[in-house]
N, C-alpha and C positions, 0 to 999 in steps of 0.2 A: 339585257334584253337585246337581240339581234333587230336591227333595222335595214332595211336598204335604201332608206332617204331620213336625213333628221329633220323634225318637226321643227325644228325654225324655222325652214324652208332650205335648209342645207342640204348637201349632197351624203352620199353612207359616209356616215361618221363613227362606222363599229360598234361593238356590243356596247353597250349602254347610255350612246352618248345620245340619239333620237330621244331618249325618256330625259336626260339635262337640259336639253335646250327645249322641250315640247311639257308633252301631256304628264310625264311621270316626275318631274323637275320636284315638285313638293318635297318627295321623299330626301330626295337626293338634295337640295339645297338647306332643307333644314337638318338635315345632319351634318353641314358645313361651318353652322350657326353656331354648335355648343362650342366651338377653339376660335372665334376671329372676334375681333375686339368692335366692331363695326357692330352687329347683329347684338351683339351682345349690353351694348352703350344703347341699344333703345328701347330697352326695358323698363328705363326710367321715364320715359314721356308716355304722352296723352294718345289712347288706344290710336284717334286719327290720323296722329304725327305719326305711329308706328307703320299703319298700314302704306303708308304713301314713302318713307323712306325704307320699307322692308321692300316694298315693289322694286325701286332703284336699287337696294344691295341686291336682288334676287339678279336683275339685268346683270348688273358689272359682274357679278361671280362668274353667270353663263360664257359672257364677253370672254374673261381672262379666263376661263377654263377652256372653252374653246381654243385660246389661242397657246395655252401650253400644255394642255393635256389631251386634246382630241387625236386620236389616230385617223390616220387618212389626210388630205391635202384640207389645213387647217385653213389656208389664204383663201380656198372657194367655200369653205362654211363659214367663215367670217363675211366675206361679200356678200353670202347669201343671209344671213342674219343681219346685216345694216341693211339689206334690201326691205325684207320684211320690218325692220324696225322703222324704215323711211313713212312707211304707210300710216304708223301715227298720226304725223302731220300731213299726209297728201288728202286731199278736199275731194272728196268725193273715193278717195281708196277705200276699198274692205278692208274688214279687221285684219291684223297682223294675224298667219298661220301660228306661232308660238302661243301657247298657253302662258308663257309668260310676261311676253309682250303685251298682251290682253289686258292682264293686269296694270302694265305701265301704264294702259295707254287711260286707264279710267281715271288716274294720278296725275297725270299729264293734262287734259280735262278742267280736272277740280285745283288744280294748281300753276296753269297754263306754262308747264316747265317746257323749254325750251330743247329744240331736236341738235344744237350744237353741240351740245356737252354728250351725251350721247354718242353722235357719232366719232367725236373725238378720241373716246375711249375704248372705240374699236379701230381706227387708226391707230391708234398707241399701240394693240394686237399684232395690226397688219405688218406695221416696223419690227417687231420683235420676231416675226416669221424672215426677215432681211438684214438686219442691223445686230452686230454681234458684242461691237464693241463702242466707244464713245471718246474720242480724241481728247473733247475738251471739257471743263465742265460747263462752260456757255452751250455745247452741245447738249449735254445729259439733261440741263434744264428745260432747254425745247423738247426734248422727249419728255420730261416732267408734265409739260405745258399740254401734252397729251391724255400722259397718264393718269398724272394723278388729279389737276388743278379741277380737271370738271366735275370730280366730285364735289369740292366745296361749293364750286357754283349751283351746283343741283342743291346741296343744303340748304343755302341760302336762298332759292326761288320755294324750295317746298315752306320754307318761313314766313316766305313774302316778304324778305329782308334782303334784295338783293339791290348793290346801286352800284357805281362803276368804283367808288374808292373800296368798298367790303368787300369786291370781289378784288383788287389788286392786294389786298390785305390777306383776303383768304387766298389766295395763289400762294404768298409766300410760305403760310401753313403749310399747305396740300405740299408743295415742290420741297420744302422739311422734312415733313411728314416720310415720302418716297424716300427721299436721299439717308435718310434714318433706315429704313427697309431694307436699302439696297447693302448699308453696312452688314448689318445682320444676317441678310442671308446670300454674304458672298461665296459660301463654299456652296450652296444651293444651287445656284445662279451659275458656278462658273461649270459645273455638274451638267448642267442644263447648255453648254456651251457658249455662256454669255460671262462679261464684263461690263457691271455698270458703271464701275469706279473708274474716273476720269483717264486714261492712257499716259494723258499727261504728267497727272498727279501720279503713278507707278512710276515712270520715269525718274521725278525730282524724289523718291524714296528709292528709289533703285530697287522697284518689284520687279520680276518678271511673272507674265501669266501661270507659271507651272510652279511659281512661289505660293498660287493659290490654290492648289494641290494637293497639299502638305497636311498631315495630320492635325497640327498645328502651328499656330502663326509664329511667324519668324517677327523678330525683332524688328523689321524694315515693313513688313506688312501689317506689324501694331500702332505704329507711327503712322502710316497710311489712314488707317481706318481711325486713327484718333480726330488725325487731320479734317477728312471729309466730314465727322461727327462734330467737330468745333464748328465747321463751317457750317453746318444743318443747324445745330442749334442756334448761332447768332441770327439766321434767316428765322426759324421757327419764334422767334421774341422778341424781330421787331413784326410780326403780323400781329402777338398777339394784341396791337392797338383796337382790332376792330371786336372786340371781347367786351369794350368801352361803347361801341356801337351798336352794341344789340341788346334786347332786352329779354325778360321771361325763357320759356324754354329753348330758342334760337339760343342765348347765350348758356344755358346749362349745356348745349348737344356740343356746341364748340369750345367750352371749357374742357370738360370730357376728353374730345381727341386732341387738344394739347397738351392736357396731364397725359394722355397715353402715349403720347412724344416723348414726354419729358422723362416720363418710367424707363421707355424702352432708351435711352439715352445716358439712363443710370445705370442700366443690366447692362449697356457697354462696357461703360466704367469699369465697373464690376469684374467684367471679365478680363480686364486689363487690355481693352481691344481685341482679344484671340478671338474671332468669329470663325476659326476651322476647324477648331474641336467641337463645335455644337453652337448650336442659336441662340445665344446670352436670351434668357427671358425675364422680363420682369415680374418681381415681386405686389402680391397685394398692397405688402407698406410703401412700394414707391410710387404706385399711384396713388394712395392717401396722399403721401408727400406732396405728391405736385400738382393735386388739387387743390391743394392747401397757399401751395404758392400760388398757384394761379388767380385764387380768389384773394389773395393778399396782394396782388401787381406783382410779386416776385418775379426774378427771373426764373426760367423752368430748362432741366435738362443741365443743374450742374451742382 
């Protein structure tokens, strides 16, 4: 659908992208729903829990789709979308123009979620419009700290389970969680004219960037990608302490996206690291598997 201004409050964002961020978003996000493991893990909760964490997956989809598939100047519909998103919390603002936003903000409300996490995560956006590559991994984790972490904290406030140690806990998750992703879809990524795997870490394996190019992985970019996945996982299971800390369906939602850590951590394995021939994906039985562990304290992801 041609627009000349998107309904977020953004600027022309080309054919179809006014109906993702605005009025036509329904169609278009819940056909995003049936392949992401997000949408998909809240099937099992209570119709209430769904609506208020399906509000926040509909946001961050908009968010990151906006910032890697929109045509047109992506850094002025992002500003212009955390603008409108700001309105939430401004005291006396009218509603947010997005239709989707609308919906956050009634979530927002009934669950008093906080506008930090949020904006973060369109920050996280706005870097990825300027930031290509990542020196160090103390670097990638500050970009984590954007990316991914304000999801857990948004889980954690829609539970009413949030306090300052669950969320340091849940950080480690969420900043896992990413660096697990970022393994997987490095041939995507670098497609996309990014590296998220440490510079440093290619170095000490002796990658270069057009190593990850390659039809498939060379023996020095399997090492790599084992490397960064050892590292993901030891982070991903010492968080999962705060598993211990929560009760009823808070701790079934974040059991869930640990075994889904720990799956997609075995489809590595699996593939013997090669993430340039295709996207290792996990099996049904490996998240049994790591459900299984996860409810027994196992470690998860090996």
């Amino acid at each position: 659908m041609e627009s000349t201004r998107a309904e977020s409050g953004g600027r022309t964002a080309g054919s179809g992208w006014s109906t993702r961020a605005g009025g036509g978003a329904d169609d278009y996000l819940r056909a995003r729903e049936g392949s992401e493991n997000f949408p998909v893990a809240l099937r099992m909760l209570p119709a209430d829990v769904r609506v208020h964490l399906g509000a926040v997956y509909d946001v961050a989809r908009v968010i990151d789709d906006l910032g890697d598939q929109a045509p047109g100047d992506r850094t002025a519909l992002l500003r212009d979308f955390r603008s409108d998103l700001a309105k939430i919390w401004a005291p006396g603002s009218p509603e947010p123009d997005a239709p989707v936003l609308r919906r956050l903000a009634e979530s927002v409300r009934a669950k008093h979620l906080s506008h930090k996490p949020f904006d973060d995560l369109i920050e996280a956006n706005l870097v990825d419009q300027e930031v290509e590559t990542y020196p160090t991994y103390e670097d990638l984790v500050e970009y984590c700290e954007l990316s991914a972490n304000p999801v857990g904290r948004i889980v954690l406030e829609v539970f009413e389970a949030s306090t300052p140690e669950r969320a340091e806990l849940s950080d480690r998750i969420c900043t896992a969680l990413q660096i697990v992703e970022h393994c997987q879809d490095v041939a995507e990524d670098r497609r996309a004219g990014r590296i998220y795997l440490p510079l440093e870490d290619l170095n000490r394996f002796g990658v270069t960037a057009t190593d990850l190019d390659a039809p498939t992985a060379s023996a020095a970019v399997r090492r790599l990608v084992a490397f960064e996945a050892e590292r993901a996982t030891a982070l991903l299971n010492s968080g999962t302490a705060l598993l211990g800390q929560l009760r009823g369906w808070a701790r079934l939602a974040v059991r869930g996206y640990v075994a889904g850590g720990g799956a997609a951590l075995l489809a590595l394995r699996r593939a013997d690291w090669d993430v340039l021939s295709g996207t290792p994906h996990a099996r049904k039985t490996d998240l049994v598997r790591q459900l299984i562990a996860v409810s027994r304290d196992r470690r998860v992801g090996s």
